[in-house]
N, C-alpha and C positions, 0 to 999 in steps of 0.2 A: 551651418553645419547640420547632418542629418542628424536623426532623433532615434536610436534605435534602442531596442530590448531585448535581454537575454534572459536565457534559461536554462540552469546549469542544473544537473542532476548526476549525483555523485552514487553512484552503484559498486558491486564489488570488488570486481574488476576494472572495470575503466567509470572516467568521470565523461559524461553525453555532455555538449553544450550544442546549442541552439541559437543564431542571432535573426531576429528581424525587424529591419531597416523599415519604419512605419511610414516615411516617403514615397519608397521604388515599391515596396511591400514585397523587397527582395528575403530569399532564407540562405541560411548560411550557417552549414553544420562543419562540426568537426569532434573529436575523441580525443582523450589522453588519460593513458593510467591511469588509476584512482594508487591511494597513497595513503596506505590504512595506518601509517603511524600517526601520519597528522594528514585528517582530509582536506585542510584548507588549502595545503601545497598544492592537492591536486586539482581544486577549484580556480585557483589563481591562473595555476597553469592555463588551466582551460580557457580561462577569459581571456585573458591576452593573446592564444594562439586564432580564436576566433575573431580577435579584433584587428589581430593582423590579417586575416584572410578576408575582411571585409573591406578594410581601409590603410591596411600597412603600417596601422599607429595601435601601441598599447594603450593609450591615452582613454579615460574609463569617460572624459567629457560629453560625449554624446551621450552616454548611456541613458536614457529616461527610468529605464527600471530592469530589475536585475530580478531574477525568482529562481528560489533554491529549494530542490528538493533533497532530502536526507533522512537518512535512519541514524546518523551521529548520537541523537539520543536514549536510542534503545537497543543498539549494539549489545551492552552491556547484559541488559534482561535476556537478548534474544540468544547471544551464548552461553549462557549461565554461568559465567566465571562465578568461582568462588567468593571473592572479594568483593563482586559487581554490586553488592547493598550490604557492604560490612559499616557503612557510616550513616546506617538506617534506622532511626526509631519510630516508634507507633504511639500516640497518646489515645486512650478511649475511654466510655465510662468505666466508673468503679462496677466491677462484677461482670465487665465483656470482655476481659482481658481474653478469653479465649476464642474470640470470632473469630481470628484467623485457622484456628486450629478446629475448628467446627467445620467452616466453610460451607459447602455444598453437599447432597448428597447425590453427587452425581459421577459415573462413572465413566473415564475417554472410550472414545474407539475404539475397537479393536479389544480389549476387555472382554470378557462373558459376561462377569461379574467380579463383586468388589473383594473378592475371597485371593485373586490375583494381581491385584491393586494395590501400591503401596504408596501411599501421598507424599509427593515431593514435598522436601523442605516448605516451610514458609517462607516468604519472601522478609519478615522480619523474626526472627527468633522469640521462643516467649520469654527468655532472659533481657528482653532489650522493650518488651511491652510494659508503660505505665499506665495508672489511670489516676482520674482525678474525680471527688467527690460532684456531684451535682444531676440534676434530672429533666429532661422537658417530657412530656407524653407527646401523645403523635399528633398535635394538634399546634404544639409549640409552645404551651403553655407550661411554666413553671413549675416543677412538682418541688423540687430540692432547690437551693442557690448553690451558684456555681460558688467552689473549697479554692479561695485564690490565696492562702497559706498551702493546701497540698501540691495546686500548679507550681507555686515558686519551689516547691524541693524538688517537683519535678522535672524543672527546668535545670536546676542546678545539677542533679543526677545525672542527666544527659550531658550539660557541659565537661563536668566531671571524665569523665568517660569517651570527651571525644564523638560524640556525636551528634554528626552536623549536620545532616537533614530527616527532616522528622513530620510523620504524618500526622494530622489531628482530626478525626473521626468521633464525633459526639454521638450517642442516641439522639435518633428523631432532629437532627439539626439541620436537615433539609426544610424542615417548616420554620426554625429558630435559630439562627445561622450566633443567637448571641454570646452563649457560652464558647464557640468556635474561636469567635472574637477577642473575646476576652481572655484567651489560653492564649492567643497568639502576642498579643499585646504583655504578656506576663515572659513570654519566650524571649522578645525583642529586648525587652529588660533585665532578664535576668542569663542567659544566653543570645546575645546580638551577632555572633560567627555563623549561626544557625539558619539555613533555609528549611522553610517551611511550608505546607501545602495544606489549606484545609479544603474537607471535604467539601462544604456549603458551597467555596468556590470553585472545586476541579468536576462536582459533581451533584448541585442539589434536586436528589431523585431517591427515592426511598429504597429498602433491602441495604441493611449495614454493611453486609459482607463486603457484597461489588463496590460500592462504596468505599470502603476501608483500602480493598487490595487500587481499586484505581488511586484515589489518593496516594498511596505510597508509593504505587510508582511512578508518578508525575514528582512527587519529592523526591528519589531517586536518580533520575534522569536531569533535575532542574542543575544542581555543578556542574555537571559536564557539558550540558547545552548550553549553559552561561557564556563558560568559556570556550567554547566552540565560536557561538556569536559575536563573544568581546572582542576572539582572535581575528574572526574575518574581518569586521565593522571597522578594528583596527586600519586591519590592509585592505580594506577596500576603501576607506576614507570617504565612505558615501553611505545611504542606508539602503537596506535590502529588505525583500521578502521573503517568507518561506511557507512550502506549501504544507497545507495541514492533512488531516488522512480522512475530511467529511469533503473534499472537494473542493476548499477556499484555500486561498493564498491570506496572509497576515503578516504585519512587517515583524522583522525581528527585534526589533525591542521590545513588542508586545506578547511573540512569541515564547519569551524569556522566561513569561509569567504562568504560561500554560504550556509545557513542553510536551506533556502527554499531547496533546493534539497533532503530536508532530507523526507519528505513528506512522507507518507504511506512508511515507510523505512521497516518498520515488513510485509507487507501485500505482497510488493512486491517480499520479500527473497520469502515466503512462494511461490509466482505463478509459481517465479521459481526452486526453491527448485521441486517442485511438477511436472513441465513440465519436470527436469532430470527423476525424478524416472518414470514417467509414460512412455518416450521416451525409456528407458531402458528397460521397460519390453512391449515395443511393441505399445504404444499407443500414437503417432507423435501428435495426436489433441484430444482436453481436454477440460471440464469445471474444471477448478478449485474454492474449497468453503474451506474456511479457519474459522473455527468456533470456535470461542475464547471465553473467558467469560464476554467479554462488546460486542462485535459485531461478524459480518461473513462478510466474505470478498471475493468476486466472482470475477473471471477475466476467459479469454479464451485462449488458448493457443493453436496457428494453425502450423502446421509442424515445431515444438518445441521450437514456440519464444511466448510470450506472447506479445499482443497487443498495441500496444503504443498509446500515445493519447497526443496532449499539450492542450486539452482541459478541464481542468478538475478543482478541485475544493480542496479547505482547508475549510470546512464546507460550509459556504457562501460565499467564496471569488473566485475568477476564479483564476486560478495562468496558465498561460499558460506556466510553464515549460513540459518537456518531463516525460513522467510515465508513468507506466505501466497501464493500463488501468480497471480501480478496481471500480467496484462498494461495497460499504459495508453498511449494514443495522442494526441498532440497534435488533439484533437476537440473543444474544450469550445465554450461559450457566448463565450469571446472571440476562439477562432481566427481569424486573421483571412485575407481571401480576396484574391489579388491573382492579377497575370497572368504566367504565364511567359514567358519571354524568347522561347519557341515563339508568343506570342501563345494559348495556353489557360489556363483558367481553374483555380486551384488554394485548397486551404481548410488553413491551418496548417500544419507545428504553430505557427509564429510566432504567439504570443496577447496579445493589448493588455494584458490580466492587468487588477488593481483602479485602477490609476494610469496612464494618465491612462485606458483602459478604451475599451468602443465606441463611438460617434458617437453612439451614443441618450443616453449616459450626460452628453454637455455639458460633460465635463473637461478638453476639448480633445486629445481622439481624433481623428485624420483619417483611420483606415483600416477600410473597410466591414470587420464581424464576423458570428456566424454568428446573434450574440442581433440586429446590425441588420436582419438578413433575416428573421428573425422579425415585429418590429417592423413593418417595413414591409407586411410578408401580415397584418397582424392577428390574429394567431397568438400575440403577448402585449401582455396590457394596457401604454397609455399609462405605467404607474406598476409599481413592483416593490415587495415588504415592506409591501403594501398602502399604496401611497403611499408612503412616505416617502422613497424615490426616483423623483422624475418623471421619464421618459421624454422626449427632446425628437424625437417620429415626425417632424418636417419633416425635421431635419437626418440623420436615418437614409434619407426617402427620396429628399432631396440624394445620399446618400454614395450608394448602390444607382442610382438612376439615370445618373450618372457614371461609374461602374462597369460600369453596362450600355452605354453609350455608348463605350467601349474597346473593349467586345467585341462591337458591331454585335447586343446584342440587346433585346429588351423590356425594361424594367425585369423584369417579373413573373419571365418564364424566365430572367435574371439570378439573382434572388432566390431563385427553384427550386433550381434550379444549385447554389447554395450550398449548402443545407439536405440536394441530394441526394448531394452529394460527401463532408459531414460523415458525412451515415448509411452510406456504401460505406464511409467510414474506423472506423467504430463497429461495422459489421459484419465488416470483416478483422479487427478486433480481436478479436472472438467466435470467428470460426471458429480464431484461431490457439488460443486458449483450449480448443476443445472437439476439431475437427475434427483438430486435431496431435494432439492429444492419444488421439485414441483415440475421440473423443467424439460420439454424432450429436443434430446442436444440436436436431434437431425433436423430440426427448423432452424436452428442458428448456422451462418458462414462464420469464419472465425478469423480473426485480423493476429494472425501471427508479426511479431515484431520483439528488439532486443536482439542484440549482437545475436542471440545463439535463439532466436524464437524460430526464425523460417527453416533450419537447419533440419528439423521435423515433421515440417509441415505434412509431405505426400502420406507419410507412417499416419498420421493422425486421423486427416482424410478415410484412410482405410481401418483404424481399428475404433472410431466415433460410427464411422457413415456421414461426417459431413457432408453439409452442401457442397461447401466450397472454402479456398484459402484465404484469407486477401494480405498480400505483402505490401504496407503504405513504402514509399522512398523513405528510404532514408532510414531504414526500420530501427536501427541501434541508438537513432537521437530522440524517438516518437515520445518518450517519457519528458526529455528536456522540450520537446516541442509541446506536451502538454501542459507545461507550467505557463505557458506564456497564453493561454486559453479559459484559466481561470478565475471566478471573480472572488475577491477580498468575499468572507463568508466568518461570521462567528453564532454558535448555537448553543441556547438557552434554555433549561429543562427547570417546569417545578411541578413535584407532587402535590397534587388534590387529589385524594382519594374520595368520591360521592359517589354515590347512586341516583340523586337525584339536585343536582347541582344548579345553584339559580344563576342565571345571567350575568347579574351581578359580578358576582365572586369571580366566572370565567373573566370577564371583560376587566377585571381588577388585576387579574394575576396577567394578561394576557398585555394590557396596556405595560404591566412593570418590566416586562420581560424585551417588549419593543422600544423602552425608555435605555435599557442597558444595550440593545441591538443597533441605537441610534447614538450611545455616548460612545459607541467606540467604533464605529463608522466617522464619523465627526472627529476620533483621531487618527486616523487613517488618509482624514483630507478629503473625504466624498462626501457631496454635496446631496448625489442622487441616492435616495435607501430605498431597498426593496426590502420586504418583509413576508417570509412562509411560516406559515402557520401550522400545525399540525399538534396530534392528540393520539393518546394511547387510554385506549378502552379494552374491555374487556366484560365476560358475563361473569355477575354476583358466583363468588364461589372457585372463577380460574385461577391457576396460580402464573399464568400470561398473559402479555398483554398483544393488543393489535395497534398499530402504527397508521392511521389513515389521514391524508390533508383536512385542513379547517379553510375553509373559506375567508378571504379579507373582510370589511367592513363591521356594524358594530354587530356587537353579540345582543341577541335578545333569542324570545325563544324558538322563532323559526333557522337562527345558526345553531344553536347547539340539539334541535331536529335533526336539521341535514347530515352534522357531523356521527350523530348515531347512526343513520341511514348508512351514510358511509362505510361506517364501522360493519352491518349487518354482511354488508354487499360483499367484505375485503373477507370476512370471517368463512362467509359461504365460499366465496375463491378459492381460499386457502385451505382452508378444512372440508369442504363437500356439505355442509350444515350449517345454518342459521338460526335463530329464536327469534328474530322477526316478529312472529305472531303469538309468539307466546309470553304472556306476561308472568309466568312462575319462573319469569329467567331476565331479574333485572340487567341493564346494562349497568357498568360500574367504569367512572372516569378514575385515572389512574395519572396520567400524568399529561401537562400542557410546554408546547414547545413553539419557541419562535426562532427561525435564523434569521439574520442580520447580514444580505447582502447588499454589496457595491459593483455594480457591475463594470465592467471592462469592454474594450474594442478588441475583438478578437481577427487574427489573422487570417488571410484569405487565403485560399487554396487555388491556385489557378490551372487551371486547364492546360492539357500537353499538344502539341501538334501531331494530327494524325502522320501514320508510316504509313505509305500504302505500299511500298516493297518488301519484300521478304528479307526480316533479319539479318545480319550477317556474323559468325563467328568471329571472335577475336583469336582462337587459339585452340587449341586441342589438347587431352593429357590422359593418362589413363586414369578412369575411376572405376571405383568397385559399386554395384549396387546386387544383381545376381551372381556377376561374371566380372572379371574385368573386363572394360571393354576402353576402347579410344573415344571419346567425349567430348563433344562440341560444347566451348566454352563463350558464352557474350557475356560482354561488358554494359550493364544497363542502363549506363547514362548516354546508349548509343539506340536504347528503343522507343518509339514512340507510342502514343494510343493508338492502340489496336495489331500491336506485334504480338506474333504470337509465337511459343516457344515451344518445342513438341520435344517430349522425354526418350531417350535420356540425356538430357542438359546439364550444363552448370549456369545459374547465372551470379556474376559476382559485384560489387559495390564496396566506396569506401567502408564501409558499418558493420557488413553483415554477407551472406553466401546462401543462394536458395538453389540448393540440387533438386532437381525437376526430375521424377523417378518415372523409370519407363512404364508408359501405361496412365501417365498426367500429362496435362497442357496447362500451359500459363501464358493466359492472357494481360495484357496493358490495355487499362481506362482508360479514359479521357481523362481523369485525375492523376495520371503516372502508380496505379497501384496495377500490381501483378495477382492477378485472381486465376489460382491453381484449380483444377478439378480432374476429379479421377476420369479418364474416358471411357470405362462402363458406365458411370452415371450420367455423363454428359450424351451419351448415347441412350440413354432411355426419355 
């Protein structure tokens, strides 16, 4: 019996699955609604519908491995329901009870300053924070003994009260994880209902805050990922994996333990997912736009690694784990478009999502979205999933010209409006990606992909200056195809803070860290471990740090040389300046990191057979782009490498709809990806 593997990826709207047969090293995609009251419905579904289209049997026996990407765990944080951390507490020391309420002193976006700023709730109230007597200093050493009479009424208080998960955040217990310990072991005992997370293990890395807030919401998130897991593992009667948000796959049992890592777990397959296929067909460095039907999701991907970051975020909350580096904007395929109180016109982030969904969808949606503006321009077929969702285009161009009647204008430039406000929000989202970053967008091509990513591509083209488009096949499954591309990956952080740190010490901390990167490789089942290495320095005196590789082999002191060098080189890159030469500017180590990779056999991409004939339409319809006009429609599983596609087109696919605006051409690789480019530019 063949051996195959899938890769289910559960997004807002629909659940992507993925299968490939590691024999014939056949793929075999397919979609089904996602099912937001219970996502596991919608996973199930998925699997069996693609097991039947592979081999006609539900039967899960062949399956060798299964990888699941999900936001199940952070749903909660990232809507802000009310309730979504009413069963949260926080333990910390005696006299910090108000770090959450200190926080930062930093101000968002869009702000002036902080005189217009009003700090969102905490994510735990100060009525729900305890402390407990005890002390370490920043070295880990003992000042005070940990009050194991005040933990036990502090344990009791909590149960008292009903609350069931609960963070524990000590001072300085990233160097002394034992008072952590010790709290937890008091909790087990005196409240045993109770899940728990402490920081030493969701985070040990100095700054209490980031600390504190990641902690709590990795306890947060840990009930409902439980049972999310227990539900599937139930009815999947096998075990799985699930993807994390630094690029690794980890099985779900293990998963259970660290949910925070689950984080943007869909957004990340897809960067990578996308960095394979683009790599493969020639293009080392990438924007990648991931466009779903509640959001789009941007990340960069520079000689074929996507960008890492621990700075990042779970709606409002900082979670300083490792991730892949993702901006995402309320911009998808269900955004929906209404008018401001100004009387102008606005598009999301509010999204209809799968239930009850757009106007075209007939689930009983009343509010115009960004797929009904589509819909209405003929821009995507009557039908989605090759039929198996009809389209209802009347009641889309009911909703849209209603809409346009609010706002005194045509239906058409109604519908424009919409589609062109989506793509300025798709494009801020880039440029904060590239343009913050250091980055000039017009060197990168960009792999549009997701049910609703290619749907804007030509707009983007023109208001970035990209190079170019690139649409992979298959573009709606590319997220569930990138789970089946990643290696098992867990990552280990400890502060040392030195200025002048001996060998020793590194290669101590450095050995413990590859001991934990190897005990849990070892239950994973992998034989083979890789091991990366990396360091966060900084000069005496910053209040940040820099991120540069360490080299393998042993530490003495021509490694932790090179690793400064390192540091000088990344610092001068990034900032325009270095101290190199200046010694009234020590370097200061800050923190040592090891990931714990397993690697994988990743799937091959195979070559398309050249067309040497000119395309041929399947069908004509009216669509709008200037004008309406009559529009040659093809069906893409009908072009080969090197067809070429001249605007104004439609090209259609089970997944997804790439209107080719007049004034573009889209090419086919020899990998099957459709690479758009404006022909002014293609012309210079």
């Amino acid at each position: 019996m063949s051996s195959v593997r899938i890769g289910v990826d559960t997004g807002g709207t629909f659940t992507d699955v993925v299968l490939v047969d590691e024999e014939s090293g056949q793929i075999v995609t397919t979609k089904t609604p996602s099912t937001p009251a219970n996502p596991a419905d919608g996973f199930m579904a998925g699997v069996h519908k693609v097991l039947e289209a592979h081999a006609g049997s539900r039967a899960l026996d062949a399956v060798s491995a299964l990888v699941h990407g999900t936001t199940v765990a952070t749903n909660q944080l990232l809507e802000d329901r009310p309730d979504g951390t009413s069963h949260l507490g926080f333990v910390t020391t005696e006299g910090f009870e108000f770090v959450l309420e200190i926080a930062r002193q930093s101000v968002p976006d869009g702000y002036g300053n902080s005189y217009f700023w009003v700090k969102p709730p905490r994510i735990v109230p100060v009525h729900r924070v305890r402390t407990v007597g005890g002390r370490l200093d920043h070295l880990g050493r003992e000042v005070r003994p940990f009050d194991e009479k005040q933990a036990a009424d502090v344990a009791r208080w909590f149960r008292e009260r009903g609350v069931t998960a609960i963070g524990v955040c000590f001072l300085h217990s990233y160097a002394n994880p034992d008072h952590e310990r010790r709290m937890r072991e008091v909790l087990e005992r005196e409240h045993p209902e109770a899940v728990v997370s402490l920081s030493s293990d969701v985070l040990r890395e100095y700054r209490e805050y980031e600390r504190s807030v990641t902690t709590l919401v990795d306890a947060a998130v840990k009930p409902i990922m439980r049972r999310y897991i227990d539900n599937l593992s139930e009815r999947l009667g096998r075990p799985f994996s699930v993807m994390k948000s630094n690029g690794g796959v980890l099985s779900a049992a293990e998963v259970v333990h660290q949910p925070i890592t689950t984080v943007l777990s869909g957004p990340a397959a897809g960067a990578l997912g996308a960095a394979l296929i683009a790599g493969t067909a020639g293009h080392p460095s990438v924007i990648t736009l991931d466009g779903g039907g509640t959001s789009t999701d941007v990340a960069v991907v520079v000689d074929g690694e996507p960008s890492l970051t621990t700075e990042g975020s779970i709606g409002r909350y900082p979670c300083k784990i490792p991730m892949i580096d993702i901006v995402t904007v309320g911009a998808g395929g269900g955004s929906i478009a209404w008018v401001s109180p100004e009387g102008t016109l606005k598009v999301g982030p509010r999204s209809a999502g799968a239930d009850p969904g757009p106007i075209c969808y007939g689930r009983g949606g009343a509010e115009v979205t960004v797929t009904d503006a589509h819909v209405f321009l003929g821009r995507v077929p009557p039908h989605l999933l090759g039929g198996e969702i009809p389209l209802d285009v009347a009641a889309a161009r009911a909703g849209v010209e209603a809409l346009a009647g609010r706002l005194g204008l045509a239906p058409e430039r109604c519908a424009t409006g919409i589609l062109e406000i989506s793509a300025f929000n798709q494009s801020n989202a880039i440029r904060q990606i590239t343009v913050q970053r250091g980055l000039d967008v017009r060197d990168f091509p960009m792999v549009a992909f997701g049910g609703s990513g290619p749907l804007l591509a030509c707009r983007l083209i023109d208001i970035l200056g990209l190079r170019a488009a690139i649409v992979p096949p298959d573009p709606g499954n590319v997220s569930a195809f990138g789970l089946l591309t990643v290696d098992v990956k867990n990552d280990y952080v400890r502060t040392h803070v030195a200025r002048d740190p001996s060998p020793a010490a590194l290669g101590e901390i450095l050995a413990d860290l590859e001991a934990q990167a190897a005990a849990a490789l070892d239950r994973e089942g992998f034989a083979e471990h890789v091991y990366a290495r990396s360091a966060d320095l900084r000069y005496y005196g910053q209040a940040y740090e820099v991120r540069v590789p360490a080299p393998d082999g042993p530490v003495d002191a021509a490694w932790r040389d090179t690793v400064v060098e390192r540091f000088h080189a990344e610092h001068e890159r990034l900032y325009g300046y270095g101290y190199r030469d200046d010694p009234r500017h020590a370097v200061e180590w800050v923190n040592l990191r090891v990931s714990g990779i397993g690697p994988i056999t990743r799937p091959r991409i195979a070559r398309r057979p050249r067309q040497e004939d000119e395309p041929s339409p399947v069908a004509t319809r009216d669509v709008y782009f200037e004008r309406w006009g009559r529009t040659v429609i093809y069906r893409r599983a009908d072009l080969g490498a090197g067809a070429v596609v001249r605007g104004p087109a439609v090209v259609e696919e089970y997944g997804s709809t790439l209107p080719v605006h007049p004034g573009f051409t889209a090419t086919m690789d020899d990998y099957g990806n459709l690479v758009v480019v404006s022909d002014d530019r293609q012309d210079r």
